[in-house]
C-alpha positions in Angstrom: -40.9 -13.6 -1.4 -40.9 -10.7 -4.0 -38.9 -10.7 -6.7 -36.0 -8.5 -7.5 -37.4 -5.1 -9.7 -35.7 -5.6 -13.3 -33.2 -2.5 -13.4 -32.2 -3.4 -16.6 -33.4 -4.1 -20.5 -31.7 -6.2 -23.1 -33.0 -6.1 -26.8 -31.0 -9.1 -27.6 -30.6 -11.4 -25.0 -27.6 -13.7 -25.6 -27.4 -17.9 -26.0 -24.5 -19.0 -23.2 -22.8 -21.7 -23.4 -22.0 -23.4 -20.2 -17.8 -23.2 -20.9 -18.6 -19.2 -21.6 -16.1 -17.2 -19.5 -18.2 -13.9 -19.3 -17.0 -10.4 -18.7 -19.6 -8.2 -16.9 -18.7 -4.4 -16.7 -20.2 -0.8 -17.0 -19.9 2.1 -19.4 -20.6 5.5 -19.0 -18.7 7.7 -21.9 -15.6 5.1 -22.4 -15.3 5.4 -26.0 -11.6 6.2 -25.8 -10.9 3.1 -23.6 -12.9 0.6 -24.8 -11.0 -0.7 -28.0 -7.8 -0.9 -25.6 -10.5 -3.0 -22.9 -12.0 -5.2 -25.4 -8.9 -6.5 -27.0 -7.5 -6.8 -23.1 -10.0 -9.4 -22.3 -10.2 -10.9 -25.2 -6.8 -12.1 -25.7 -7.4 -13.2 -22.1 -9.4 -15.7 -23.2 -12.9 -14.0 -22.1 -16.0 -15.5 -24.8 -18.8 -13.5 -24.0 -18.8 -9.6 -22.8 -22.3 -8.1 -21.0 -21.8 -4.5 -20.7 -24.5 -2.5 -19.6 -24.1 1.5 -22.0 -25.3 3.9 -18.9 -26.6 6.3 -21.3 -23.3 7.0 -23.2 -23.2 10.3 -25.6 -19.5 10.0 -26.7 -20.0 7.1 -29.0 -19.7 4.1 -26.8 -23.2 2.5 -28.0 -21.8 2.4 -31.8 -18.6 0.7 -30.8 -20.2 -1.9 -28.0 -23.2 -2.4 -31.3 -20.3 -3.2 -33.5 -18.7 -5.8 -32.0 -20.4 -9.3 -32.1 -19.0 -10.9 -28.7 -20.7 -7.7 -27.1 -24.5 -7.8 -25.5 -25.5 -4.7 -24.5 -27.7 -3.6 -21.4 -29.8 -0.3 -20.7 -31.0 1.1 -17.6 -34.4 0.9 -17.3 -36.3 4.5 -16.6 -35.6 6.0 -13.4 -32.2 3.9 -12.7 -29.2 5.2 -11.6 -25.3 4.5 -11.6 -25.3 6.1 -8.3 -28.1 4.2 -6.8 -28.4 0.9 -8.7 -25.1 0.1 -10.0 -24.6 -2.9 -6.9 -27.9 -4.2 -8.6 -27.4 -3.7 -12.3 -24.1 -6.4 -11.9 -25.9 -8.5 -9.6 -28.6 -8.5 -12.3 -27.1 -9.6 -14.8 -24.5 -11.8 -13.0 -27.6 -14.0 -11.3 -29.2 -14.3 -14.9 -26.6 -15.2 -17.1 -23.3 -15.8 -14.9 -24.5 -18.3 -12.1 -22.2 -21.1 -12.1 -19.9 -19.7 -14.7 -16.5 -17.8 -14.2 -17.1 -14.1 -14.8 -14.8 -11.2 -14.7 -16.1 -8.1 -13.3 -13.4 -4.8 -14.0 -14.6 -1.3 -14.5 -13.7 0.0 -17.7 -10.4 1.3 -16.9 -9.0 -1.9 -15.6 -7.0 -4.3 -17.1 -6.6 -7.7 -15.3 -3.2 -9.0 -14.4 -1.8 -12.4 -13.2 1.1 -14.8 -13.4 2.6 -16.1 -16.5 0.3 -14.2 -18.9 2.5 -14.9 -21.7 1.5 -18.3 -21.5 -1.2 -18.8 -19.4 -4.9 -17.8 -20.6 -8.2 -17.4 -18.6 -9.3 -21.1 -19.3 -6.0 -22.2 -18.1 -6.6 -20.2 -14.7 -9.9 -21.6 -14.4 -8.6 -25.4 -14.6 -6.6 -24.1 -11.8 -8.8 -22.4 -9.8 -11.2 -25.5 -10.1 -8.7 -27.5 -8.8 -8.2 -25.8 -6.0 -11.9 -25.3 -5.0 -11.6 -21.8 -4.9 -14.8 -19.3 -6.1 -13.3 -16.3 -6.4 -9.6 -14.3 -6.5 -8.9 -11.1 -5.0 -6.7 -8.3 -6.8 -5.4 -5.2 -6.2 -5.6 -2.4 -8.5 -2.6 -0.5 -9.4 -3.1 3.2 -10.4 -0.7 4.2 -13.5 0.4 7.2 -14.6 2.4 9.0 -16.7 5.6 11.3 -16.0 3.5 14.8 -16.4 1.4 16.6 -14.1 -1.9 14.9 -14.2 -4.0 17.5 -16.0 -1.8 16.8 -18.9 -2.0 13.6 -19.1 -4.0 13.0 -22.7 -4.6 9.3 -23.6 -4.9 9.6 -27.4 -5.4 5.7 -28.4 -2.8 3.0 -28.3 -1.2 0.4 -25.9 -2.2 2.2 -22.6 1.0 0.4 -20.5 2.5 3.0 -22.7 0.7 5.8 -22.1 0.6 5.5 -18.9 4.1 3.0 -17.7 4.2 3.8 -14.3 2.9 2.9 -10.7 3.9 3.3 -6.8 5.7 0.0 -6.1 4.2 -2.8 -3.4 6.4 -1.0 -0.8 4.0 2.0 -1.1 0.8 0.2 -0.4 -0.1 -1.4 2.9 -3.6 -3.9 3.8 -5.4 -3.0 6.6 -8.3 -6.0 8.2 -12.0 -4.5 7.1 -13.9 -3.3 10.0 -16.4 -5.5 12.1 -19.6 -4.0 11.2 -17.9 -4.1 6.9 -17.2 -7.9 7.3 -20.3 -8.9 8.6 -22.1 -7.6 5.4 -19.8 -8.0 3.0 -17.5 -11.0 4.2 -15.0 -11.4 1.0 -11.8 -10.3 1.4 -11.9 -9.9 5.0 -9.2 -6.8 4.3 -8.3 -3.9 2.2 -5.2 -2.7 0.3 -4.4 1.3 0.1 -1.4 3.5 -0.8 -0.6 4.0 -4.3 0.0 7.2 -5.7 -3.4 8.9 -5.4 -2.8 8.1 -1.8 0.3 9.5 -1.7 -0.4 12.5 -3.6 -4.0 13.6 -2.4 -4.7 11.8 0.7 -1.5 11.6 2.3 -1.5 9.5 5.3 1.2 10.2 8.6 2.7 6.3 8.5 6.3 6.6 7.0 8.2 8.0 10.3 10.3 6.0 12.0 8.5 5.9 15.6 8.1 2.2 16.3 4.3 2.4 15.9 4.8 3.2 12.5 7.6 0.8 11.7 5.2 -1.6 13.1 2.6 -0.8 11.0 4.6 -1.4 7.7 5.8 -4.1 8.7 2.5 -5.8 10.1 0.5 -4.7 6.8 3.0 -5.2 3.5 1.2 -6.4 0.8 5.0 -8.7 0.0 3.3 -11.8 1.5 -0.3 -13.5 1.2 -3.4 -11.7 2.3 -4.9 -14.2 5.1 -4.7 -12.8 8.7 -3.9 -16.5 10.4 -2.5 -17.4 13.3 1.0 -14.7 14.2 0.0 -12.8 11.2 -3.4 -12.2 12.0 -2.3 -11.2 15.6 0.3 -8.5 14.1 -2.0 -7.3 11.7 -4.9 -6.3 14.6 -2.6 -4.9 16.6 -0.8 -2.2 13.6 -4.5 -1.1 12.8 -5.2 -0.8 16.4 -2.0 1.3 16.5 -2.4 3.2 14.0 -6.4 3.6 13.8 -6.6 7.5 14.2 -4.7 8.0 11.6 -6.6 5.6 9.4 -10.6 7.3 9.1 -12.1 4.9 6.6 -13.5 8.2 4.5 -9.5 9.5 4.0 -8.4 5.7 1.8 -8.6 4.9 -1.4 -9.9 1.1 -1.2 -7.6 -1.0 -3.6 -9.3 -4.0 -3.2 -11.3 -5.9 -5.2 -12.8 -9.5 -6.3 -12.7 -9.0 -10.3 -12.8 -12.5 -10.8 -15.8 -15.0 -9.5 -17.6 -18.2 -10.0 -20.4 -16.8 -9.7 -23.4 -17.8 -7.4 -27.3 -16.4 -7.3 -28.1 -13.9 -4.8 -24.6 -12.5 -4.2 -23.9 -8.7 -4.4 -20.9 -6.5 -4.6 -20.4 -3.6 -2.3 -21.1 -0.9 -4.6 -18.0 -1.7 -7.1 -16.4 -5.1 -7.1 -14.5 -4.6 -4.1 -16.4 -7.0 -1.6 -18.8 -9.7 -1.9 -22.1 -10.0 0.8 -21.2 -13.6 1.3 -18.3 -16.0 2.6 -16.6 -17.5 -0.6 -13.1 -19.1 -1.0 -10.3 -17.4 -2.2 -8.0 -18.5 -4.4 -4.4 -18.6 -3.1 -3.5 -16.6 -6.3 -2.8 -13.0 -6.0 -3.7 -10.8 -9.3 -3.7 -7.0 -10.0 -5.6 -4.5 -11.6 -4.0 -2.1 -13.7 -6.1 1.2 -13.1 -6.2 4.0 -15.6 -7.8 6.5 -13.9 -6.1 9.8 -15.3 -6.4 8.5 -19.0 -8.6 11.9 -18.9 -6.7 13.7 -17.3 -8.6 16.9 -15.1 -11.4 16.7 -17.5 -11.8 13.1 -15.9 -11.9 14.7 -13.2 -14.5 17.5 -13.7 -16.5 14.6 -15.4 -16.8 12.3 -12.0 -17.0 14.8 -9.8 -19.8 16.3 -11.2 -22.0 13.5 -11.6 -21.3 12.3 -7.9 -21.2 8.2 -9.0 -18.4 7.3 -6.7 -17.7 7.0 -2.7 -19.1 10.0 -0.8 -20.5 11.7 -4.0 -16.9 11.9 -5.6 -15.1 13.2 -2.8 -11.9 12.0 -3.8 -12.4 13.2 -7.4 -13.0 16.5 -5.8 -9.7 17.0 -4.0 -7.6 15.6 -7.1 -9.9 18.3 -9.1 -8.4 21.1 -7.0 -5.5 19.7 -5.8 -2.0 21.7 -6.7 -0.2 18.7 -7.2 -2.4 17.8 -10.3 -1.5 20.8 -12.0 2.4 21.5 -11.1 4.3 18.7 -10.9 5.0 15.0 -12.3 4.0 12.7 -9.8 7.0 10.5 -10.5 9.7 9.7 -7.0 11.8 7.0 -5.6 9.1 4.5 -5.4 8.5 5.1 -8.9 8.3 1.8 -10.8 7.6 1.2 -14.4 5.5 -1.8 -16.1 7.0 -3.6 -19.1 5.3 -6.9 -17.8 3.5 -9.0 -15.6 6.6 -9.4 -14.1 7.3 -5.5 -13.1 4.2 -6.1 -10.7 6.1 -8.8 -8.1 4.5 -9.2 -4.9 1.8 -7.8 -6.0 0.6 -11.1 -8.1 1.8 -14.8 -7.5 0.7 -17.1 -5.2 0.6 -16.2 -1.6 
């Protein structure tokens, strides 16, 4: 069998230990966040951070080269973000993660679970061990700030405060993955969407009061647990059945994701970390990420869409870019909520 091309070079490789709880991620330009996504994780309780620097001009390489917990990746010649980045975590995950916990964010996210006051990532890991689970889904949670987005100006600091607000779990809905989806990438078996880039730039015809869409909401709230069993899994067929045509795969923002894994060799993620290309039990633990996705505000914006890294070559990205509604108005409303703590986040973390 041939092997896997090497996508990837490391000048220093580092020396695991086998309790290491490693934290795999990618960087393209993240100066301003990564101080705020360093000290996230580690007061987590993650030992080890593998971050591969895609070709960063903003500074990134001199703070990931400062810090000593750090080991830092390059893309070898010729390899992409946009076509590679599946393989550059897989990479490094089959190398150095197999067997070990690892948790995969993207720069911009901050993991979230129960009883983070007191609770640290080794302490989750006992659990999770316990209850012979491999991996724990999460839903991210796009904040923002009460301006119009092309405002918005992180300038350093406690991002929670930059940025306090989100679209509460009423406002996001999960919807089963498609056949053809599952069959490749088995883990979750569903997707989350709403939130307010949903709401804002994708808006989505399923808050009348027909009983199709009452159906739907109630069939797909995010309030419970995520397994589609037995009534449950019956209802939750029939609202996307229901409601398909208004649901084209290309017109939701996926929420989804499997940020934290026990790694095992010869898995892949769909593209980000929002699937998994092989069965693997989930933990009955629900946790969130906190997204900061307009931390840049429209120059963000300009900056994704023009390189193309994301789903249908920034689509998304484009509309926000252009969109009136990131120039004129807060996107604050009545399903506004604001995050002073785990707590804030209710049915969207806990145990299902």
């Amino acid at each position: 069998m041939a092997l896997m091309p090497q996508y990837l070079h490391c000048a220093n490789p580092p020396a695991l230990s086998s309790s290491d709880i490693l934290c795999v991620a990618l960087a393209h330009n993240e100066a301003a966040l990564l101080p705020e996504f360093l000290s996230h994780y580690r007061a987590l309780g993650v030992s080890r951070f593998l971050i591969v620097n895609d070709r960063s001009t903003d500074g990134t390489d001199e703070i990931l080269s400062q810090s000593e917990d750090v080991t830092v990746f390059t893309p070898c010649e010729g390899s992409t973000y946009k076509e590679h980045k599946r393989f550059w975590r897989a990479e490094i995950l089959d190398q150095y993660g197999t067997g070990k916990w690892c948790v995969v964010p993207d720069i911009d996210e901050h993991l979230i679970f129960e009883g983070m006051g007191s609770r640290h990532l080794p302490d989750v890991v006992a659990d999770l061990e316990r209850e012979g689970a491999k991996a724990v889904q999460a839903t991210m949670v796009d904040m923002y700030s009460d301006v119009p987005f092309n405002e918005a100006r992180y300038t350093g600091g406690s991002l929670t405060e930059a940025f306090p607000f989100f679209d509460g779990p009423d406002h996001h809905f999960r919807l089963i993955a498609p056949r053809r989806f599952r069959k490749k990438y088995p883990t979750p078996d569903h997707m989350v969407f709403g939130g307010v880039r949903q709401r804002l730039f994708l808006p989505l015809d399923i808050y009348g009061n027909s009983w199709r869409e009452r159906f739907f909401r109630g069939a797909s709230t995010v309030n419970g647990g995520f397994g589609f069993r037995g009534a449950s899994g019956l209802a939750a067929y029939a609202a996307r059945a229901l409601i398909k045509s208004r649901l084209k795969k290309r017109n939701l923002f996926n929420l989804t994701k499997v940020p934290l894994v026990r790694w095992r060799k010869g898995w892949f993620y769909y593209n980000g970390a929002h699937a998994l290309s092989a069965p693997a039990r989930l933990s009955r633990e629900k946790m969130a990420l906190l997204h900061f996705c307009f931390a840049a505000g429209s120059s963000g914006f300009e900056h994704k869409a023009a390189r193309g890294e994301h789903a249908n070559g920034s689509e998304f990205y484009q509309k926000m870019l252009h969109s009136d509604q990131a120039r004129r108005s807060s996107p604050v409303f009545t399903g506004t909520e604001k995050y002073t703590s785990e707590k804030s986040l209710g049915s969207f973390i806990g145990r299902s």
